[in-house]
DOSE-842431 format. One line per 8 residues: number of its first residue (from 0); their letters; for each residue z, y, x of N, C-alpha, C. Coordinates in Angstrom, 2 decimals, always signed. Each point is the difference from the previous one (the first is absolute). Layout:
residues N
NUM	A	Z,Y,X,Z,Y,X,Z,Y,X  ...
This chain:
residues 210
0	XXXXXXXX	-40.39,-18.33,-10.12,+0.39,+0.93,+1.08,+1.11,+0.94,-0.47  -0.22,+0.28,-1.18,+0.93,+0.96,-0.43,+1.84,-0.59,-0.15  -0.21,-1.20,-0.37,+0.65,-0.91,-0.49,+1.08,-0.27,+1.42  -0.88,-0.14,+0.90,+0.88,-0.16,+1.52,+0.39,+1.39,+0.26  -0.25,+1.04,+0.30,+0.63,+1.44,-0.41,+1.03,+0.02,-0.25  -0.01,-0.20,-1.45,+1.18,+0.41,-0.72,+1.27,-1.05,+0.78  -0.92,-1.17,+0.02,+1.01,-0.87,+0.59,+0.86,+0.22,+1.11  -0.98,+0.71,+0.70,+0.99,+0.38,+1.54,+0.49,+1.45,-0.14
8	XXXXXXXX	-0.56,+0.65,-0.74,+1.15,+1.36,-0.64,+1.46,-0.45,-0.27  -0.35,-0.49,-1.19,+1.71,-0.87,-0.25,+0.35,-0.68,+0.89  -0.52,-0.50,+0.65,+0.71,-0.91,+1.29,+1.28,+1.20,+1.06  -1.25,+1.29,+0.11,+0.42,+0.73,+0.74,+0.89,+1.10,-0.32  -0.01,-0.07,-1.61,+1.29,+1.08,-0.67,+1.31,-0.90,-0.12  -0.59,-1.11,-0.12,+1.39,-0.70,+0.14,+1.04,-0.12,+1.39  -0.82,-0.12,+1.00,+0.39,+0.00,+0.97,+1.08,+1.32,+0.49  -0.98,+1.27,-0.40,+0.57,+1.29,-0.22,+1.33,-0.19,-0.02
16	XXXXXXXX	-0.14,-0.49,-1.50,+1.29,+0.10,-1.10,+1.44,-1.09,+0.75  -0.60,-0.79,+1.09,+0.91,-0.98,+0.37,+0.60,+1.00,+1.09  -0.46,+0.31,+0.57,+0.45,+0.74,+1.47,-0.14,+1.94,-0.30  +0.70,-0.17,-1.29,+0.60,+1.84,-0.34,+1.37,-0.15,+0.28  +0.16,+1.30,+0.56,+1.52,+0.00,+0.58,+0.50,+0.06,-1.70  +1.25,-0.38,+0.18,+0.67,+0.15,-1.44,+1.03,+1.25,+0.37  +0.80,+0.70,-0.90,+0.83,+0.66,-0.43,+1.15,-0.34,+0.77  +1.36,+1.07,+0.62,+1.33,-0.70,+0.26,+0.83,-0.45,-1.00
24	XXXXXXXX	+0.39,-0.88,+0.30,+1.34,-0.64,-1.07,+1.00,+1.02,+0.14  +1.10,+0.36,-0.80,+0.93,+0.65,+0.03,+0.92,-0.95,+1.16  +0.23,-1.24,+0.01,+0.58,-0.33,+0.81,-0.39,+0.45,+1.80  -1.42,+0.08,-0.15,-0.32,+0.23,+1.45,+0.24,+1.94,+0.17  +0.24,+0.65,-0.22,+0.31,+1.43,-0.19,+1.08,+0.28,+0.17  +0.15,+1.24,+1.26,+1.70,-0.07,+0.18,-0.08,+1.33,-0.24  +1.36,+0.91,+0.24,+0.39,+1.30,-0.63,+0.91,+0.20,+1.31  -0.60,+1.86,+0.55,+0.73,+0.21,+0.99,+0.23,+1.71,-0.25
32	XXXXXXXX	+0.61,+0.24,+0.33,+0.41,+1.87,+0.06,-0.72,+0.86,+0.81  -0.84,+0.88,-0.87,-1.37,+0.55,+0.37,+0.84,+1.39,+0.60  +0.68,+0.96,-0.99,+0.44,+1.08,+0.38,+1.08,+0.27,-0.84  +1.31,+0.74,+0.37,+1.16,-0.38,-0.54,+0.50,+1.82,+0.51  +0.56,+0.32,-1.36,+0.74,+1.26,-0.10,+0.94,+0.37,+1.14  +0.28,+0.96,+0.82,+0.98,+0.60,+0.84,+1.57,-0.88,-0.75  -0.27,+0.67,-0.93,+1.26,-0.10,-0.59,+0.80,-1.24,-0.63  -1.31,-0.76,+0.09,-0.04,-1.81,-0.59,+0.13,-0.21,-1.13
40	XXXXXXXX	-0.47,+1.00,-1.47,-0.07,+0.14,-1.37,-0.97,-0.91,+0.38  -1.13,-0.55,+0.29,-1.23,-0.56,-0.15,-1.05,-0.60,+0.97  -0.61,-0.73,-0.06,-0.93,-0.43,+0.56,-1.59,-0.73,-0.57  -0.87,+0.39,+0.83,-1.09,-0.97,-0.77,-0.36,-1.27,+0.63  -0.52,-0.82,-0.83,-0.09,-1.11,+0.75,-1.27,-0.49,+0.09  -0.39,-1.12,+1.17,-1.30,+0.12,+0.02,-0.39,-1.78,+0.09  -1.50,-0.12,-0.25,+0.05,-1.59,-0.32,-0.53,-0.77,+1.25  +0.10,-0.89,+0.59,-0.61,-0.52,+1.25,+0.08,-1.88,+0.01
48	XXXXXXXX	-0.89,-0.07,+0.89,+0.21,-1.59,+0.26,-0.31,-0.22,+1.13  +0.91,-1.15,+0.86,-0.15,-0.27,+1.10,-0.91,-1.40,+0.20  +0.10,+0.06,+1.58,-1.52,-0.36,+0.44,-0.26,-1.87,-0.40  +1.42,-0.27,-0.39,-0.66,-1.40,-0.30,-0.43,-0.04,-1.17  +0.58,+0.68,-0.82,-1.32,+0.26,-1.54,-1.60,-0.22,+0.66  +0.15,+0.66,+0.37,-2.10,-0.01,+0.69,-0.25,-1.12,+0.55  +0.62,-0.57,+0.48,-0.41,-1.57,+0.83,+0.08,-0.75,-1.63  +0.91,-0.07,-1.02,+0.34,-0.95,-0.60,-1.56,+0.19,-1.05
56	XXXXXXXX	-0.30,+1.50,-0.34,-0.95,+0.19,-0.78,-1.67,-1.01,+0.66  +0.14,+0.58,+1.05,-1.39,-0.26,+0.92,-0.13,-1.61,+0.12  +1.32,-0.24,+0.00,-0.09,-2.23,-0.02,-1.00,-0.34,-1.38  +1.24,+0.43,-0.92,-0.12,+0.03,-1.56,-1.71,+0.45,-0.91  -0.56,+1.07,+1.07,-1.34,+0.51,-0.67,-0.97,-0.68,+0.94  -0.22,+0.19,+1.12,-0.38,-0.79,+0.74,-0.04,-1.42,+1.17  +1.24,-0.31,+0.00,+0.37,-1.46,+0.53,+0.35,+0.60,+1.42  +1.07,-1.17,+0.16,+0.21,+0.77,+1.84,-0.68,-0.67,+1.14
64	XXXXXXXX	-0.97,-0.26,-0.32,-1.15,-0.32,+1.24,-1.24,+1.11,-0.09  +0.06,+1.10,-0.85,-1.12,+0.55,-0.32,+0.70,+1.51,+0.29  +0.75,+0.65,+0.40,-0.01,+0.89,+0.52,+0.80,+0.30,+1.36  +0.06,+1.29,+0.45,+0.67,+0.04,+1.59,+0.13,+1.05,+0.39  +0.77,+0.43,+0.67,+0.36,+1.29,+0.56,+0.16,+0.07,+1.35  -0.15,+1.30,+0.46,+0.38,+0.51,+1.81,-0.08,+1.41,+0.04  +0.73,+0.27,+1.40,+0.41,+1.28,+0.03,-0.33,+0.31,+1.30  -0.46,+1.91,+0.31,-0.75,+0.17,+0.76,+1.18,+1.23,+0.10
72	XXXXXXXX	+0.54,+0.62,+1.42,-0.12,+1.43,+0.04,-0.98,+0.74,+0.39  -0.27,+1.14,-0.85,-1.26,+1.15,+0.73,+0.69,+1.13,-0.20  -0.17,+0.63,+1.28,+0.67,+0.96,+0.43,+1.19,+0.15,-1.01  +1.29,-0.68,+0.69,+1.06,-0.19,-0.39,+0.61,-0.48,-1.25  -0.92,-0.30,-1.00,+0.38,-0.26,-0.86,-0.12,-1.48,-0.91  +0.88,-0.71,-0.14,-0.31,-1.65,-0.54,-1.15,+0.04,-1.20  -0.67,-0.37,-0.29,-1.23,-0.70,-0.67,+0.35,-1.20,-0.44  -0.05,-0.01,-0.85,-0.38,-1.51,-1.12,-1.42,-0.61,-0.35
80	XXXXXXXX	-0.33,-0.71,+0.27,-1.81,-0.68,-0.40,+0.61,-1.11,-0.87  -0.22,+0.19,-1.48,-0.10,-1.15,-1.06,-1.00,-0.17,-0.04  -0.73,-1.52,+0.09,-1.35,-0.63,-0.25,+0.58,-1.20,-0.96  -1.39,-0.41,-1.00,+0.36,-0.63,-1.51,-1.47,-0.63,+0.78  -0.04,-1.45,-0.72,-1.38,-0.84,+0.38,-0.35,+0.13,-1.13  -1.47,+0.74,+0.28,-0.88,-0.21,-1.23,-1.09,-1.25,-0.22  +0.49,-0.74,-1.13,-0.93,-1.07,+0.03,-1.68,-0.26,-0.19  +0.03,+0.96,-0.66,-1.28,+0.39,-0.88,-0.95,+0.81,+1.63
88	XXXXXXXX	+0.73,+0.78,+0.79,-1.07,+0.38,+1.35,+0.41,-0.51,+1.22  +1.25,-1.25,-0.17,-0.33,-0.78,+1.01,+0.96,+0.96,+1.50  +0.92,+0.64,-0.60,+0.08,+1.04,+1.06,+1.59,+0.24,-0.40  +0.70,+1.21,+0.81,+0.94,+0.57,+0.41,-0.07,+1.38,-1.08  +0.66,+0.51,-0.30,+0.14,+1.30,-0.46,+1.24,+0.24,+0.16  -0.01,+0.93,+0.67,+0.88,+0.89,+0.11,-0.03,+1.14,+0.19  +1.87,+0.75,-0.41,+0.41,+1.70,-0.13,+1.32,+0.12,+0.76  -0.03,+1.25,+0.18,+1.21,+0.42,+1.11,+0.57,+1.40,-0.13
96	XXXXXXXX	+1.38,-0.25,+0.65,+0.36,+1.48,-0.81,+0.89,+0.31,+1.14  +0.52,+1.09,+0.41,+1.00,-0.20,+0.61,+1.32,-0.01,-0.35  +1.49,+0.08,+1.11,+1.48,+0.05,-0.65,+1.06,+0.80,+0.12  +0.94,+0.54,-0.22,+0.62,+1.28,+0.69,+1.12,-1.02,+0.41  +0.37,+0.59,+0.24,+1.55,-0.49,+0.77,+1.90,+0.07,-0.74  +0.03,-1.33,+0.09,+1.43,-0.17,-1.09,+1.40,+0.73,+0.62  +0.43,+0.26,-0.95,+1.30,+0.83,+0.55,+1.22,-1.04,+0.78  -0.62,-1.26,-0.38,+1.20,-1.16,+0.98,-0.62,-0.64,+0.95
104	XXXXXXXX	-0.99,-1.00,-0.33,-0.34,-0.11,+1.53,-1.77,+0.29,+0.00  -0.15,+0.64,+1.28,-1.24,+0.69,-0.12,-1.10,-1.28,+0.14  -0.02,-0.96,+0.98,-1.36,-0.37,+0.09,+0.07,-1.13,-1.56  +0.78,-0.45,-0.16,-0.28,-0.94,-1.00,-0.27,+0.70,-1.92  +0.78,+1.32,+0.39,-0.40,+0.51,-1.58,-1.45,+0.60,+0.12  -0.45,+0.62,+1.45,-1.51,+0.48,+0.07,-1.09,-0.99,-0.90  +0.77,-1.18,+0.89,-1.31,-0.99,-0.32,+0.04,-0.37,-1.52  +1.51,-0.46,-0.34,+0.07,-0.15,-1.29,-0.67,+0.96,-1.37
112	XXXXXXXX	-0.44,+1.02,+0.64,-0.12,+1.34,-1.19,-1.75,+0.09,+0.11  -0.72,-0.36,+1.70,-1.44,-0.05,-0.21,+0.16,-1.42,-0.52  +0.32,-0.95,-0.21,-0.52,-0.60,-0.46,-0.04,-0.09,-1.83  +1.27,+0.79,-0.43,+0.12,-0.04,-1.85,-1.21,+0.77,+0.03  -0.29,+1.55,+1.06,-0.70,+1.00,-0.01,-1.55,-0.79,-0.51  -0.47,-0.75,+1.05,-1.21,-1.21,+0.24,-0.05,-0.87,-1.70  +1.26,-0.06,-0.32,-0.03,-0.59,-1.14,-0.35,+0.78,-1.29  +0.67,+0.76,+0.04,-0.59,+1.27,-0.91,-1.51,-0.05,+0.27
120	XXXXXXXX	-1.02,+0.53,+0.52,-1.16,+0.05,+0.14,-0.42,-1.42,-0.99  +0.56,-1.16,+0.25,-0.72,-0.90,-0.67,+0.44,+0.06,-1.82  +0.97,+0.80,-0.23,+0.47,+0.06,-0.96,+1.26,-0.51,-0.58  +0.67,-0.34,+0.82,+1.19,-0.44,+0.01,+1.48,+0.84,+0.03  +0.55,+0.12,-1.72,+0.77,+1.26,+0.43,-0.37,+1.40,-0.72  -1.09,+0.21,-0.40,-0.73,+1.27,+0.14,+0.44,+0.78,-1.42  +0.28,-1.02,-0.30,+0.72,+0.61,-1.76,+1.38,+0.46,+0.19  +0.90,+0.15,+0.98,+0.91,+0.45,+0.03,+0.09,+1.82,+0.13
128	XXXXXXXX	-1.04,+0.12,+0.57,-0.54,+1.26,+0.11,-0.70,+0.99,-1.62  +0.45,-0.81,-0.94,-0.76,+0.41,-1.39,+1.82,+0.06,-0.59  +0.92,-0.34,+0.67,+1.52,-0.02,-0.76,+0.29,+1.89,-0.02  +0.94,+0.47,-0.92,+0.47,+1.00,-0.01,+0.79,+0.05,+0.81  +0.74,+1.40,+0.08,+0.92,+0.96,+0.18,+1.23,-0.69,-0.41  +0.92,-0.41,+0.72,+1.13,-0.80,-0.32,+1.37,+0.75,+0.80  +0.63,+0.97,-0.94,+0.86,+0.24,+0.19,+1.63,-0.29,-0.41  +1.03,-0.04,+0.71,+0.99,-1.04,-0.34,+1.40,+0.84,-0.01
136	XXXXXXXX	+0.64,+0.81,-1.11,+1.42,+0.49,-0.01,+0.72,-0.94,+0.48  +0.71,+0.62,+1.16,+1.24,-0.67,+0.30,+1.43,+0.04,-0.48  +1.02,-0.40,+0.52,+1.21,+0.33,-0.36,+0.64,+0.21,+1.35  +1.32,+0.54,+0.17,+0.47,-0.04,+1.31,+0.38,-1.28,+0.70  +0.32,-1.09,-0.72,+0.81,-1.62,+0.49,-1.32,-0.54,+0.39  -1.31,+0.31,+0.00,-1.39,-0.45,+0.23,+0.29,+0.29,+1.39  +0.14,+1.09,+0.79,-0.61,+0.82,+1.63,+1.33,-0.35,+0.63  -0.76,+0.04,+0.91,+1.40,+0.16,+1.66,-1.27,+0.60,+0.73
144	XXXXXXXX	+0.80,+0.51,+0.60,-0.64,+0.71,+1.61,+0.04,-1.00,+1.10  -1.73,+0.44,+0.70,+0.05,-0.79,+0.73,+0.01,+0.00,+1.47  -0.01,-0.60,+0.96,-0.05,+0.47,+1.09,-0.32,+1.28,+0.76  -1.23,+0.45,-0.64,-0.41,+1.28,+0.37,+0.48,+1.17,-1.04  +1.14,-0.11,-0.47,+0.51,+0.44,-1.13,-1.24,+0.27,-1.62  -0.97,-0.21,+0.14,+0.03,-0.04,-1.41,-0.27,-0.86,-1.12  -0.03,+0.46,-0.91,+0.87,-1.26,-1.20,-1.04,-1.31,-0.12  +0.15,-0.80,-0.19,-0.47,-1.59,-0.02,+0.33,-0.17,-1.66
152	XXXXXXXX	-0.69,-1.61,+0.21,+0.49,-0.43,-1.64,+0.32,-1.26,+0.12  +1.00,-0.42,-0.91,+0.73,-1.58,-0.21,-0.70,-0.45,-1.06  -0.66,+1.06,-1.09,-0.66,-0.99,-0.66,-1.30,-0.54,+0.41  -0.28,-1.15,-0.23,-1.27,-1.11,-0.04,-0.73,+0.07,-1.29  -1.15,+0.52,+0.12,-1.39,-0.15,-1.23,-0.34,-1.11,+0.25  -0.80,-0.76,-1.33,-1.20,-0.71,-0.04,-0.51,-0.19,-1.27  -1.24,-0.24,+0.60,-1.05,+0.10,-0.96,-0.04,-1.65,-0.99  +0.85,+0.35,-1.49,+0.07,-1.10,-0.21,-1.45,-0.54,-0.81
160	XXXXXXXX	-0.64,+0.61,-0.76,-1.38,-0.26,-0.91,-0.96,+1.62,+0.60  -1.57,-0.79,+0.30,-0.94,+0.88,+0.22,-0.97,-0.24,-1.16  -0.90,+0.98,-0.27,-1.38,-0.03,-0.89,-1.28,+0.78,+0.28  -1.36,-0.52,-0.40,-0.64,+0.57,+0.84,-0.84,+0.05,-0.72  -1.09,+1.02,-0.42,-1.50,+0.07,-0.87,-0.85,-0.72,+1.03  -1.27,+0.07,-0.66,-1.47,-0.88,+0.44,-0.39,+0.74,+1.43  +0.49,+1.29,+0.35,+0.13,+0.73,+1.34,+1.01,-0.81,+1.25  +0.34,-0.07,-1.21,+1.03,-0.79,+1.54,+1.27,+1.11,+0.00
168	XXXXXXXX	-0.01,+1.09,-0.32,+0.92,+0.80,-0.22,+1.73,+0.05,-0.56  +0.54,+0.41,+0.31,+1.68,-0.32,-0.38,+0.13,+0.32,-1.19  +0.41,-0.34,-0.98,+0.00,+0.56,-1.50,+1.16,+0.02,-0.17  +1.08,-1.22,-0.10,+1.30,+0.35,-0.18,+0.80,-0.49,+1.62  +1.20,+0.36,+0.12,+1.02,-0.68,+1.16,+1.31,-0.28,-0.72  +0.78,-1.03,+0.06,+1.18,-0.30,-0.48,+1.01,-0.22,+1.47  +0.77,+1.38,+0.54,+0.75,-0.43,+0.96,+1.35,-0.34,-0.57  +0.68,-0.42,+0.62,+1.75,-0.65,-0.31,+0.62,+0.03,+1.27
176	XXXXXXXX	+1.57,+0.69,-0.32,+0.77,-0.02,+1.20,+1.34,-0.44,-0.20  +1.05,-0.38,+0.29,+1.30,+0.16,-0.50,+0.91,+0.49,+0.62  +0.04,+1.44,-0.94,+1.08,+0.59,+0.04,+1.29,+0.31,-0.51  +0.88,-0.73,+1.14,+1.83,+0.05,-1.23,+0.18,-0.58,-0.77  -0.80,-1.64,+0.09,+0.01,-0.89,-0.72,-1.18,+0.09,-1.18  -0.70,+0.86,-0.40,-0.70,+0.34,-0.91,-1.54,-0.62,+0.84  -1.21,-0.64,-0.90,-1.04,+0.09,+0.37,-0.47,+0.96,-0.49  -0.94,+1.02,+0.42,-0.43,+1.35,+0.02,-1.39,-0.52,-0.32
184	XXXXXXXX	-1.12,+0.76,-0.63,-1.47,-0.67,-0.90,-0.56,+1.18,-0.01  -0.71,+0.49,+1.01,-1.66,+0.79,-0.11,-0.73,-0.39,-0.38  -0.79,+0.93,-1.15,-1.64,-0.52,+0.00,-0.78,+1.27,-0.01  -0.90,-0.39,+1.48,-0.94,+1.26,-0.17,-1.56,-0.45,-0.05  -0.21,+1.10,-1.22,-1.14,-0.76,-0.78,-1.16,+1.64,+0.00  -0.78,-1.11,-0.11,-1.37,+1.60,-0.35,-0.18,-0.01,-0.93  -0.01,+1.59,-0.98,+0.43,+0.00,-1.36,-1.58,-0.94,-1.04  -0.91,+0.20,+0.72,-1.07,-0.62,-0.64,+0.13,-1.27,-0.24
192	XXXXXXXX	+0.75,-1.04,+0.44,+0.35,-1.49,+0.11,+0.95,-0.17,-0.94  -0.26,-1.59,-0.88,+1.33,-0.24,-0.77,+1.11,-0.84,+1.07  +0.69,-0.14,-0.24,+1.05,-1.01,+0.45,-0.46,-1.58,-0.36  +0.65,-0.62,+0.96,+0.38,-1.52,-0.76,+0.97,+0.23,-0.77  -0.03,-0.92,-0.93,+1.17,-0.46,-1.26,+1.03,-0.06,+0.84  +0.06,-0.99,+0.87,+1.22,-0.16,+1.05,+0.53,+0.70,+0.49  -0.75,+1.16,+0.22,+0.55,+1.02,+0.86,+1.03,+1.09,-0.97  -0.74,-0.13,-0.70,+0.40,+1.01,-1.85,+1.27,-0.29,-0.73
200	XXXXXXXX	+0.17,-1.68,+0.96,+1.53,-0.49,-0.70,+1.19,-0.08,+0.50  -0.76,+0.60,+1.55,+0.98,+0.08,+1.12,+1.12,+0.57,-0.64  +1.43,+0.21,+0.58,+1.40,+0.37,-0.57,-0.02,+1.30,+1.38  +0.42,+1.07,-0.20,+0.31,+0.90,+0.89,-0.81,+0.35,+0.76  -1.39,+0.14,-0.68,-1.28,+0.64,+0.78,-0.25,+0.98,+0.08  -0.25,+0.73,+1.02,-0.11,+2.19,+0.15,-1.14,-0.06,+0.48  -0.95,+0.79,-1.03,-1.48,-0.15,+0.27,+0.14,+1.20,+0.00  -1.50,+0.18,+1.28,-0.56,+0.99,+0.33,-1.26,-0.01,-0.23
208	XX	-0.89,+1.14,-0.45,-0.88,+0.15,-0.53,-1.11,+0.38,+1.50  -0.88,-0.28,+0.42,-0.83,+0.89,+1.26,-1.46,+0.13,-0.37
């Protein structure tokens, strides 16, 4: 008796272990301009991923016959319902969140944002929220003004290498941009964490300590 136990314990941690959301890739992580100086000395930047990351994760952890989504307004506002098939109760589970509204087109970024929102709840994403304070000196050949007169940016971030402790937490970020022909090399790291070797051999790396 005991023997079948254990057996279907492990059966059932494994299963666990098959259908855990994993971590973002640096490739799936984009970089957008959170808040940016009057004067355009600076800006911080902030980390995000869009909504086909979450479909591609949800195939990948759980298969794409095993989960599903829909959207409800209540009192005015779009709703997301993510449901995941649970095998083990034979059933539906699902979470829901709602979406605010995109600055370009409203009904399709609503939905797009409850649904990363919906995704978050399942855990998808959620470590981006453990990244630092990412602030970015500019130069003047970086900004133009923009329509509503104020200053914009020409440069493009990305997140080229991520790292993460047993939390799931951001430990280091390696962004890269090119500026003026130069590739440009952040690493922002939490001082408690070592580096990779790789990262350590990088050529023209400006580390920040958080």
């Amino acid at each position: 008796m005991t023997a079948r136990k254990n057996t279907v314990s492990t059966v059932q941690n494994e299963e666990k272990k098959k259908n855990s959301i994993r971590p973002l890739l640096a490739s799936e992580i984009e970089c957008r301009v959170g808040t940016m100086k009057p004067d355009g000395s600076g800006c911080s930047l902030l980390l995000y991923k869009d909504a086909r990351v979450d479909m591609r994760i949800l195939d990948e952890v759980f298969g794409e016959m095993n989960w599903k989504r829909h959207h409800d307004v209540v009192n005015g506002n779009l709703f997301c319902t993510l449901s995941i098939w649970d095998n083990e109760k034979k059933e539906w589970v699902s979470k829901q969140d709602v979406g605010t509204e995109s600055s370009t087109e409203k009904e399709k970024g609503q939905a797009s944002d409850a649904f990363k929102r919906a995704g978050f709840n399942w855990g998808i994403g959620r470590e981006l929220y453990t990244g630092p304070f990412i602030w970015i000196p500019l130069e003047k050949n970086e900004i133009y003004q923009s329509k509503t007169g104020s200053p914009a940016l020409y440069t493009k971030f990305s997140v080229k290498e991520i790292g993460y402790n047993e939390q799931k937490e951001i430990i280091y970020l390696l962004l890269w941009t090119i500026k003026t022909a130069f590739v440009l090399l952040m690493v922002i790291q939490r001082k408690k964490y070592m580096l990779p070797m790789f990262l350590l051999q990088t050529l023209r790396a400006k580390y920040i300590l958080v």
